[in-house]
Biopython code that builds the backbone (N, CA, C, O; Angstrom):
import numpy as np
from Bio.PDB.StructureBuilder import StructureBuilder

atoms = [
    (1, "UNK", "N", (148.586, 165.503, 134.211)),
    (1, "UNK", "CA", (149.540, 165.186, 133.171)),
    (1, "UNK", "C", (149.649, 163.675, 132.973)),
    (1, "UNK", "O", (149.969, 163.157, 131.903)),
    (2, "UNK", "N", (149.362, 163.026, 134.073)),
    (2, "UNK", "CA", (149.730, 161.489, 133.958)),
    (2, "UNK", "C", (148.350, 161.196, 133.395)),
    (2, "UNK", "O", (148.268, 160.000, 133.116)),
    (3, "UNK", "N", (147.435, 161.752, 133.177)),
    (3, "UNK", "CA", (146.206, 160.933, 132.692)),
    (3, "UNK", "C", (146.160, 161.252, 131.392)),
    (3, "UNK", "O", (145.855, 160.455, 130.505)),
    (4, "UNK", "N", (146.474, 162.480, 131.219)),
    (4, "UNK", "CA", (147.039, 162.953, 129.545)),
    (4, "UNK", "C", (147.588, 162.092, 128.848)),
    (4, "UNK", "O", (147.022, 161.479, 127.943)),
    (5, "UNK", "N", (149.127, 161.905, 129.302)),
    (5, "UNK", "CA", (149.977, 160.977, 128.941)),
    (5, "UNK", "C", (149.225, 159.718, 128.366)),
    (5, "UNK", "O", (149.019, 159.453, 127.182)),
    (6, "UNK", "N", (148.722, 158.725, 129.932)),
    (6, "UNK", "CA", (148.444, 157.286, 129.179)),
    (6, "UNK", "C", (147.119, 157.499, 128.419)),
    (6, "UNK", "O", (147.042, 156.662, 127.519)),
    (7, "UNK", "N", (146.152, 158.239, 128.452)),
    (7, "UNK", "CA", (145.112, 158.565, 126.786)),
    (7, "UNK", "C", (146.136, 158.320, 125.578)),
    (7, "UNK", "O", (146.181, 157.464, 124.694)),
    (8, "UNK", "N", (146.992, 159.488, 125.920)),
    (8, "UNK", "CA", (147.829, 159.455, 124.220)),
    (8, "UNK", "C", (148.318, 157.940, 124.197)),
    (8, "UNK", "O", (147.963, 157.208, 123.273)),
    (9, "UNK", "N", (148.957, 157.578, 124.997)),
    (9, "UNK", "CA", (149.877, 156.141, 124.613)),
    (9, "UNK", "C", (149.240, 155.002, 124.159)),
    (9, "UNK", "O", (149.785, 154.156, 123.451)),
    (10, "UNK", "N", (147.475, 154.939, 124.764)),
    (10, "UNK", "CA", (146.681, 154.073, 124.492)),
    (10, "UNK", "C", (145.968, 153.990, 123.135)),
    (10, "UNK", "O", (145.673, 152.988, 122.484)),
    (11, "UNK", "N", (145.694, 155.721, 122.779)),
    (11, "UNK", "CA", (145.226, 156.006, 121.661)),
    (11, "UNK", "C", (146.501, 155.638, 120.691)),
    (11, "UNK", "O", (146.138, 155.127, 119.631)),
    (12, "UNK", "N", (147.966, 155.799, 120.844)),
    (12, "UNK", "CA", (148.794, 154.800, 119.858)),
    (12, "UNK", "C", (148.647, 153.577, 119.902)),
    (12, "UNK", "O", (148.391, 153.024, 118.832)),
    (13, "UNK", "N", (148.726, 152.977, 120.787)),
    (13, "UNK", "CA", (148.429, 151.595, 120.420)),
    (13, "UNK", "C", (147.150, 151.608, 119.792)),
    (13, "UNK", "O", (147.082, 151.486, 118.569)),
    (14, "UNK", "N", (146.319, 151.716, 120.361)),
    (14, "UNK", "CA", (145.339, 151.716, 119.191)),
    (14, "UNK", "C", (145.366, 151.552, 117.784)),
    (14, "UNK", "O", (145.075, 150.531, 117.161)),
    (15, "UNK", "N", (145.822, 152.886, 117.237)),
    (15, "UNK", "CA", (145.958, 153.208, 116.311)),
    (15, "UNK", "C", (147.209, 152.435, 115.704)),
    (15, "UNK", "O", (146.987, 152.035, 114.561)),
    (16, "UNK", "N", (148.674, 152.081, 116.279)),
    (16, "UNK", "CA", (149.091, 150.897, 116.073)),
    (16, "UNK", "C", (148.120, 149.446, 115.653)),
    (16, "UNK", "O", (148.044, 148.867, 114.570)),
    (17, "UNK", "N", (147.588, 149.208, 116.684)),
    (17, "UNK", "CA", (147.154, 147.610, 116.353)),
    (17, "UNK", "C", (146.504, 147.896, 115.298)),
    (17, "UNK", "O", (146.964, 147.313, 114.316)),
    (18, "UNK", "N", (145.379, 148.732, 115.026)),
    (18, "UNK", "CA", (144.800, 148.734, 113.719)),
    (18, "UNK", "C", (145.486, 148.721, 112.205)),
    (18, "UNK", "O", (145.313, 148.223, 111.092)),
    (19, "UNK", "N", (146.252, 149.479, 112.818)),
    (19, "UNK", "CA", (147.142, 149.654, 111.343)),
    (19, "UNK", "C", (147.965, 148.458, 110.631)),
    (19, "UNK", "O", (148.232, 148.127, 109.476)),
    (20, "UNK", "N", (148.260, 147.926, 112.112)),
    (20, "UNK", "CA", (148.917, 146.806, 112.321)),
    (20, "UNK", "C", (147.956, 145.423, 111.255)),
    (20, "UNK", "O", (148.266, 144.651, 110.348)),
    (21, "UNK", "N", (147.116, 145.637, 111.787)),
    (21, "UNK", "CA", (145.627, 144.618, 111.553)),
    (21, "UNK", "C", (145.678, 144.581, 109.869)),
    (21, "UNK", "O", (145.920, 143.672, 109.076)),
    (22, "UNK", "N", (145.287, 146.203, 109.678)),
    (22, "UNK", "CA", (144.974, 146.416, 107.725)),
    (22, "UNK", "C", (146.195, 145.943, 106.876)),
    (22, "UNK", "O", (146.256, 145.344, 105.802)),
    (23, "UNK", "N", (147.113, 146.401, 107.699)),
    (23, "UNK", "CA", (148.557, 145.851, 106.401)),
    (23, "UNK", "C", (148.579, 144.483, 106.423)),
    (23, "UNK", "O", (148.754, 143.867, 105.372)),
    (24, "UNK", "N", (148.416, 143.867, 107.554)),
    (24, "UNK", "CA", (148.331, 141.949, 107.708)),
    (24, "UNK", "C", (147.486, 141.375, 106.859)),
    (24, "UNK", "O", (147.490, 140.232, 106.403)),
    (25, "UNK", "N", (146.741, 142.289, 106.681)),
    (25, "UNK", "CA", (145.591, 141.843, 106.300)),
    (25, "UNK", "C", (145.473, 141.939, 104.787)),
    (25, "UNK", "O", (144.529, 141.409, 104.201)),
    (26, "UNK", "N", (146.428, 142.613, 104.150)),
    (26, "UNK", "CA", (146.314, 142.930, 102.749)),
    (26, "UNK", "C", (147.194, 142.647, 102.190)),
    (26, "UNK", "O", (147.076, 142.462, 100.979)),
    (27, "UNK", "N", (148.554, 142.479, 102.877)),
    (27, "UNK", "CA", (149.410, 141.753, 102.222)),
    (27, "UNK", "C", (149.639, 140.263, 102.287)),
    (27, "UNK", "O", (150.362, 139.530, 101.613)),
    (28, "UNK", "N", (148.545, 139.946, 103.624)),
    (28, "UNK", "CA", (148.779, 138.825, 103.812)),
    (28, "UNK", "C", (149.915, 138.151, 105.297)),
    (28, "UNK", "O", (149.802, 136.987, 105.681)),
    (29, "UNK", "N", (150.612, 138.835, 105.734)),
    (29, "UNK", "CA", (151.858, 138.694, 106.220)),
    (29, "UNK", "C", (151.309, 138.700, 107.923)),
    (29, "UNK", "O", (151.025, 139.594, 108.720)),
    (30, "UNK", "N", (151.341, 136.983, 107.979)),
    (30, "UNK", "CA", (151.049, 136.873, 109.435)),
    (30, "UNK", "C", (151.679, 137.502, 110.806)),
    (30, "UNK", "O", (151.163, 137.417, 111.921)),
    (31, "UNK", "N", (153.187, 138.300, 110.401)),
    (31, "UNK", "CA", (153.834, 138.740, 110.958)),
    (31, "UNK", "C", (153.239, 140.181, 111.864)),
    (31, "UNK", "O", (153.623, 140.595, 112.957)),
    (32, "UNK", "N", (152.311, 140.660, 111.068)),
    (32, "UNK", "CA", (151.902, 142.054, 111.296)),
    (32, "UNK", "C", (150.532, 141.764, 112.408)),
    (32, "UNK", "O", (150.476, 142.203, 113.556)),
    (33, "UNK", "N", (149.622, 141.031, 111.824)),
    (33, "UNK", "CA", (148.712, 140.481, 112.575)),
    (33, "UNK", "C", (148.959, 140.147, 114.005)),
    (33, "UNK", "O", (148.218, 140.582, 114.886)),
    (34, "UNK", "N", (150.120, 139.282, 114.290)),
    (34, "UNK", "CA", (150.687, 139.177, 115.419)),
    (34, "UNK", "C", (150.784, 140.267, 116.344)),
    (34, "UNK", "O", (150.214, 140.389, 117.428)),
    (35, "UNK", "N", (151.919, 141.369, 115.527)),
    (35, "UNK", "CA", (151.939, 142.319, 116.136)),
    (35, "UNK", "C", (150.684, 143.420, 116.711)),
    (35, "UNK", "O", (150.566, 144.100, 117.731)),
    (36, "UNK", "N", (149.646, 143.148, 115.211)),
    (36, "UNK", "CA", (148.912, 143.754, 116.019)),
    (36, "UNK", "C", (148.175, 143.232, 116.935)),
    (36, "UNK", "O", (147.631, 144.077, 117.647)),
    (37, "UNK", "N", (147.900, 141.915, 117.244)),
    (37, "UNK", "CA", (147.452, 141.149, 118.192)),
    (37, "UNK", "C", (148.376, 141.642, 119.798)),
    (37, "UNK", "O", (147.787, 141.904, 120.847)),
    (38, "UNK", "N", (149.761, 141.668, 119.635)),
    (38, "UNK", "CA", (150.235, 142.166, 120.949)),
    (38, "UNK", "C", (150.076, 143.852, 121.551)),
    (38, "UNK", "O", (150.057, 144.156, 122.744)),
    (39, "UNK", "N", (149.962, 144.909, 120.274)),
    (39, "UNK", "CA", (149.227, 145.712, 120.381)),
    (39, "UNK", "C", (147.859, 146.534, 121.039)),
    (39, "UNK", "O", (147.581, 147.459, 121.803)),
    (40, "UNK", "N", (147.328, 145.670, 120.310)),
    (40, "UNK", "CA", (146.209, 145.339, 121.068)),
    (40, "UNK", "C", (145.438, 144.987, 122.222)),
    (40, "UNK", "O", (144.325, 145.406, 122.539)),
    (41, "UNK", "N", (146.517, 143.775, 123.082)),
    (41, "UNK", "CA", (146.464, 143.246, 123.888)),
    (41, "UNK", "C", (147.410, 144.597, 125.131)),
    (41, "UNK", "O", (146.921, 144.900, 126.219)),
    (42, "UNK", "N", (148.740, 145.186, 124.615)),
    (42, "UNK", "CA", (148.672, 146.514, 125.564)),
    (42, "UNK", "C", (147.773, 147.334, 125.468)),
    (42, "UNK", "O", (147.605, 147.643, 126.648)),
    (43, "UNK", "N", (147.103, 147.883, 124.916)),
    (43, "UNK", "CA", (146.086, 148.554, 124.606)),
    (43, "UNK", "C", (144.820, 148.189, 125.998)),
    (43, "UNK", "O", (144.355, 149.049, 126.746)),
    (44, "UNK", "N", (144.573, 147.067, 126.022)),
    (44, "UNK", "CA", (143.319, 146.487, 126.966)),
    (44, "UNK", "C", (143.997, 146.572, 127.912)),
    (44, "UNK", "O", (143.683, 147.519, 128.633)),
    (45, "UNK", "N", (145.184, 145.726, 128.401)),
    (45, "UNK", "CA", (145.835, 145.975, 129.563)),
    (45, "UNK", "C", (146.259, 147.511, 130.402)),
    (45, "UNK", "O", (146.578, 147.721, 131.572)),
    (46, "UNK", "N", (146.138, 148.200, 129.512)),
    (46, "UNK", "CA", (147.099, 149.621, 129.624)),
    (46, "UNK", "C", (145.602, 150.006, 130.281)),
    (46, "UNK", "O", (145.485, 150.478, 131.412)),
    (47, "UNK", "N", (144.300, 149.679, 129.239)),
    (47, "UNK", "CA", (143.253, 150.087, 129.966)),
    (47, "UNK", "C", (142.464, 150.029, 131.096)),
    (47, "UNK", "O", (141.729, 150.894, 131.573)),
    (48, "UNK", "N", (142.708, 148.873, 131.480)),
    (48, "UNK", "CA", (142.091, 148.273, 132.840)),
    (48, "UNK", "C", (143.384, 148.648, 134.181)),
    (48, "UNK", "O", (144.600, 148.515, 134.040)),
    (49, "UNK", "N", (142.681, 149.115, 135.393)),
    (49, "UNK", "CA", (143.659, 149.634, 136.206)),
    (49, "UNK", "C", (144.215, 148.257, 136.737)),
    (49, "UNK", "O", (143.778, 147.150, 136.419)),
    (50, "UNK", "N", (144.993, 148.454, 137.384)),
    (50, "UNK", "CA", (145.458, 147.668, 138.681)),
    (50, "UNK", "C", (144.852, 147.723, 139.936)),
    (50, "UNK", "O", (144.546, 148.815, 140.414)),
    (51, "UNK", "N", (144.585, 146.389, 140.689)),
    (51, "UNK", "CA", (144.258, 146.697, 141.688)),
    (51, "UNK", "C", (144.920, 146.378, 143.057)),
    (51, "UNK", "O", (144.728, 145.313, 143.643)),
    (52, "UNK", "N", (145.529, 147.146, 143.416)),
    (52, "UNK", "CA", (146.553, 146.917, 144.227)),
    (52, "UNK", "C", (146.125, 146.394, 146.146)),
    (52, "UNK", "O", (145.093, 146.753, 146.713)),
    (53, "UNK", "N", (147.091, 145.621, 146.715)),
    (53, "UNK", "CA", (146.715, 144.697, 147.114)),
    (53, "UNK", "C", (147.121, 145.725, 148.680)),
    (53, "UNK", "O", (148.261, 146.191, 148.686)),
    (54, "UNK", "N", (146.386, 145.985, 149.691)),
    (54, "UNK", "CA", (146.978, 146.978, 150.763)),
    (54, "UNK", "C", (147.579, 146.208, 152.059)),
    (54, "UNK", "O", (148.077, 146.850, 152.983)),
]
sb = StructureBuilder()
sb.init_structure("model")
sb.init_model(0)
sb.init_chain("A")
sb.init_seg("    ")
for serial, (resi, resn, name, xyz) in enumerate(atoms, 1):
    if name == "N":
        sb.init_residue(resn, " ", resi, " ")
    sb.init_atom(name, np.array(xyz, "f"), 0.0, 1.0, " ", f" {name:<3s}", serial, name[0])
structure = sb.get_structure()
């Protein structure tokens, strides 16, 4: 269930930042870009594990 979970959450961001990306991008509005830039950036993070220190 927990691996279920973070697929879906990653596949939103995803799909966030992109969306994020096209509207910035067409209206112009650096605001969105940003966002999808931080988006994005959970997205990679969310993807790469942790490596925890024993």
């Amino acid at each position: 269930m927990k691996t279920l979970f973070r697929g879906l959450l990653l596949l939103a961001l995803l799909i966030g930042a992109l969306s994020a990306y096209s509207y910035g991008s067409t209206t112009g509005m650096f605001l969105f870009i940003v966002i999808g830039f931080c988006l994005e950036a959970g997205f990679w993070f969310g993807l790469l594990p942790r490596k925890r220190r024993q």
